[in-house]
C-alpha positions as CSV (number, residue, x, y, z in Angstrom):
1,X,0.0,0.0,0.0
2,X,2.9,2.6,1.2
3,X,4.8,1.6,-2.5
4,X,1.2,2.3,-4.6
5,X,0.9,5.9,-2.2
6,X,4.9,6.3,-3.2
7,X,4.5,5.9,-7.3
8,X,0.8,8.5,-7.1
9,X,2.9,11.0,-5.0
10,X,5.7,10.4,-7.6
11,X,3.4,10.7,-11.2
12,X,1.7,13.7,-9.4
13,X,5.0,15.4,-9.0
14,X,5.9,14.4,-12.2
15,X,3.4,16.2,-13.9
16,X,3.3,19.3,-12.1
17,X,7.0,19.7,-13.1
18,X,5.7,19.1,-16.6
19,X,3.6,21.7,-16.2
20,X,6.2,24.2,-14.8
21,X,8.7,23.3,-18.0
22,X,5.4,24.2,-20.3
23,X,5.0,27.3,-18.5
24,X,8.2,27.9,-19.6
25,X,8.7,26.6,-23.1
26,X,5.7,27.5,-24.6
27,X,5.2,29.9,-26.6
28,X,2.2,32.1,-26.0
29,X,-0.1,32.3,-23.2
30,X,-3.0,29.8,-24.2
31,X,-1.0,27.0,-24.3
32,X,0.4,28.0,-21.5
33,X,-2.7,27.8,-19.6
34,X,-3.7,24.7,-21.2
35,X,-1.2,22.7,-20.2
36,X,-0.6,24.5,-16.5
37,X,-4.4,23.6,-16.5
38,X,-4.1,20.1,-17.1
39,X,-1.6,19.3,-15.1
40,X,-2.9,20.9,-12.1
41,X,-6.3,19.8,-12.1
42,X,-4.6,16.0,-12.5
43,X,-2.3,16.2,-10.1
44,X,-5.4,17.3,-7.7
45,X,-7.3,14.3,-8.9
46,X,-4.4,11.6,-8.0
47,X,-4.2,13.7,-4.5
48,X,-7.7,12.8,-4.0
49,X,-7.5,9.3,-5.1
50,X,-4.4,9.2,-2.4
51,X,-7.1,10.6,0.0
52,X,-9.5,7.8,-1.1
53,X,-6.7,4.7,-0.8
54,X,-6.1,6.2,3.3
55,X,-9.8,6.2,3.8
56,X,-11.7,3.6,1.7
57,X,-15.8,4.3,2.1
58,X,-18.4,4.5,0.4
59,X,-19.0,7.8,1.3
60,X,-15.7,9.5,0.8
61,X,-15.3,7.4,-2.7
62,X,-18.3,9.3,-3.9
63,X,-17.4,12.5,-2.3
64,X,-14.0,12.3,-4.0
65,X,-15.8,11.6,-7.5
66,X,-17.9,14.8,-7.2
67,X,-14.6,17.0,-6.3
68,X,-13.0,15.1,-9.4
69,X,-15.4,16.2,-11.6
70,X,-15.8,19.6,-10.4
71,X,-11.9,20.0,-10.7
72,X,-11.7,18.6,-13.7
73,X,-14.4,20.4,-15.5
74,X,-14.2,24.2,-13.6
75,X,-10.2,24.1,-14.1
76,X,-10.6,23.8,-18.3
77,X,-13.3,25.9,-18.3
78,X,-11.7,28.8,-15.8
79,X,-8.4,28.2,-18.2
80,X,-10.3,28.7,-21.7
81,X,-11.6,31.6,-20.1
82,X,-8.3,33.1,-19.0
83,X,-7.2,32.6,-22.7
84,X,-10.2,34.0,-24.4
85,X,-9.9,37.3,-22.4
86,X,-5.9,37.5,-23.0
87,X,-6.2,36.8,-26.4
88,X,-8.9,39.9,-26.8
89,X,-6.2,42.4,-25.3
């Protein structure tokens, strides 16, 4: 169990370095968001599932669904909207 919580905490890091080197190397700033976006809102999700392996229920599995989703779907839609009102100025 401690080895599975080791390899999440590692992949989450992992991707939020990704997303720092993206912020970096892209090249404008909706891409920038995009993928700062994406990697965020996973690396909350496998943070949750971590949550979920410490405290298997019933009730936290479907609490930490409804916080996946709501992560997952507000993050790409508060990105695209970031973009949409940089790329107007």
């Amino acid at each position: 169990m401690s080895i599975l919580i080791l390899l999440i905490i590692i992949l989450s890091n992992l991707f939020i370095i990704g997303g720092a080197l993206a912020l970096i190397r892209f090249p404008d700033s909706i891409s920038r968001l995009h993928a700062t976006g994406k990697a965020g809102s996973f690396c909350v999700i496998l943070l949750l599932i971590l949550v979920f392996i410490n405290n298997p229920s019933l009730y936290n599995f479907f609490k930490i669904l409804l916080l996946s989703f709501l992560v997952y779907f507000t993050s790409s839609q508060a990105a695209q909207l970031i973009a949409k009102a940089s790329y107007k100025n």
